[in-house]
Every structure is written in C-alpha cells, then in structure tokens.
C-alpha positions, 0 to 999 in steps of 0.5 A, a space after each residue: 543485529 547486523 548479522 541477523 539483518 545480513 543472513 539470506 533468508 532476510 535479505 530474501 524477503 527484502 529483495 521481494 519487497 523490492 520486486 513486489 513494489 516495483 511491480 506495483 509502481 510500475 504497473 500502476 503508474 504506467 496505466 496513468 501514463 499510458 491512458 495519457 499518451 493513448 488520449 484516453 484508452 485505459 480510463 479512470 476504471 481501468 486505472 483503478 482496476 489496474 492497481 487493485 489486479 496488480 496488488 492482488 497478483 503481488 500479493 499472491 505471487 509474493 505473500 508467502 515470502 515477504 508478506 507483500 507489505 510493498 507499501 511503508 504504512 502498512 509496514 509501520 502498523 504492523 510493526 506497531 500493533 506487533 504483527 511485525 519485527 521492528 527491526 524489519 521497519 527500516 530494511 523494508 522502507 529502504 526496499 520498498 522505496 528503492 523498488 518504487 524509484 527503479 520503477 518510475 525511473 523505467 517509466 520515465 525512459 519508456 515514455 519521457 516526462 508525461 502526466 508527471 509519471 503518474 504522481 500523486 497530486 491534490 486536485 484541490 486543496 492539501 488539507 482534502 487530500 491530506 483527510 482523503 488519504 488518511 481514511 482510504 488508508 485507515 478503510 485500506 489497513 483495517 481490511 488488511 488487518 483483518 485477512 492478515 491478522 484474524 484467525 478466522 477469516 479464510 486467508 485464500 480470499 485476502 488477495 481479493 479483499 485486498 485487491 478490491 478495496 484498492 481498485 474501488 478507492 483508486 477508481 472513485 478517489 483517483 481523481 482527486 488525490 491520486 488515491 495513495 495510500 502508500 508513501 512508496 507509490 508517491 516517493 518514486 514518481 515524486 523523487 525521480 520526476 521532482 515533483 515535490 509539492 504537497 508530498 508530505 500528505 502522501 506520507 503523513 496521511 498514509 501512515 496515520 491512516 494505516 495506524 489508526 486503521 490497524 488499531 480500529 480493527 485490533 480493538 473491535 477484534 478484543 472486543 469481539 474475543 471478549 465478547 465470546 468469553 462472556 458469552 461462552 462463561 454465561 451458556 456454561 
C-alpha cells in the first residue's frame, strides 16, 4: 500500500488537490476579506460569484488530473458510493486540508487578522447552520453526482453546473453560515485564525450532507436505469 501511495502518478493528483484547494480558499476567503478592508466593494454577490467562478476554473483547470474533489465531503461520498478508491480518502483530506491552511496562512500575512480570514460562522444558532449546511451540501453533491457520475449528462457542462450551485448557495446562504459546504474551506481560516467555535457543523453537516446527496441521487439514477429496462422489455 505504501508503495502504491508513493508512486508519481499518485502523488500527482495529491499535490493537485493541494493546488486546486489552495486556490479555492484563497480566492474565496480573500473575497470575504477584501469586501472588509474595501467597506463594501465586492458585496454579498460578488462573494458568491467569486467561489462558484473559481470552482469552476478549478474544476476545469484540474479535473482531468485529481477529479478537482478540493473538497473532503464529496471526497467521502464518492469514495462511499464506489466512484473513488478508499485507500485515496486520507492522502486527499491531508492535501486538501493542507492546501486550505497554506491558503488562510497567506491571507493572514497579505491583510492581517480581518473578518476572521473569511471563517465560517453561524449567524444565529448551531443547530440552523448545522440544517443549512447539510442540505446546501446534500443540493451541492447530488449535482456533483450526476455530471461526474451519469453517462448521459455532457461532461463539458459539469464545471458550470457545478460553479453555479456554489455561487447561488454562497450568495443567498453566505450570510447566515458561511455557505460551506467543504470542511476544507472552514479548517483553514478556523485552524490558522483559531477560531474554533461551532467548527464541527461545518464538518458534520458537509459530510452528512454530501452522503445523503450522493445516495439520493445513485437511488433515483437505478431507479431511472430500472425503469428503461421495463420500458424497453414491455415495447419489445
């Protein structure tokens, strides 16, 4: 196992998934720090756009090399609904965590301790956030999973669908969790600003979330498959 996990075609794709979280945090997190220092320029939508074009460029820019995961929940479900090696799950997270925290580090020394680095934290109550998180994931991975996963969806229009879902989460439920949705994007301003209050519902609601949204869409896609075997044994 170690030597699998040492070859360079492994490690590769690990260090993309460093680059490709990296980039996200970065971007994103900035954006939230940025509209602070500018009073305003950049705004709740621009927040918004900002992640969803960045997860696009990423996953267009990355995809064809790592998958463009950047993102330890989808990471777990795939791996759960047997889209992904196991064996992957650890080697990814630790890239991907890793890549999030070099990420909030450089923004910490571009801007210095403001708007908490742009961490995730609950407007009102935990157990909202906790609700919120889990179904702006579970919306997030059932698209996921059906441009990655299903046979019949173009894969040159998964980067859009994808970008979008997080632009128009991040704009409308920005203000009130964060809009996560990736424990990777909360560990890295979380773990380098300390700010720790609240953390576990960014992992527990993400990966819940991502589960149950991976699932959801694998049952509706046999059912589907089902279906046109019926269909197809019935006409003939």
């Amino acid at each position: 196992m170690l030597s699998a996990w040492l070859n360079k075609k492994d490690l590769n794709r690990y260090f993309t998934e460093f680059i490709g979280t990296f980039i996200l945090v970065f971007v994103g997190t900035g954006a939230i720090v940025i509209d602070v220092v500018t009073e305003g320029t950049v705004g709740n939508l621009g927040i918004g756009l900002t992640f969803g074009l960045i997860v696009m460029a990423v996953i267009v820019a990355t995809g064809h090399i790592s998958g463009a995961h950047i993102n330890p929940a989808v990471t777990l479900a795939f791996a759960i609904t047997r889209h992904f090696p196991k064996r992957d799950i650890l080697p990814y997270w630790i890239a991907q965590l890793a890549g999030a925290c070099a990420a909030s580090a450089i923004v910490l020394g571009l801007f210095g301790d403001v708007r908490q680095l742009g961490a995730t934290l609950p407007r009102d109550t935990a157990s909202q956030a906790f609700i919120i998180e889990f179904f702006l994931t579970t919306i997030l991975m059932f698209v996921i999973m059906a441009v990655a996963t299903d046979s019949r969806i173009v894969k040159s229009n998964a980067a859009i669908a994808i970008g979008a879902v997080v632009a128009l989460e991040a704009t409308y439920a920005g203000p009130i969790t964060g809009a996560s949705m990736n424990p990777a994007r909360s560990f890295g301003p979380s773990l380098v600003g300390a700010y720790f209050t609240d953390q576990w519902l960014y992992w527990l609601g993400p990966i819940l979330g991502a589960i149950f949204g991976a699932l959801l869409y694998r049952f509706i896609h046999r059912m589907d498959a089902e279906g046109e075997h019926t269909n197809g044994s019935n006409s003939s």
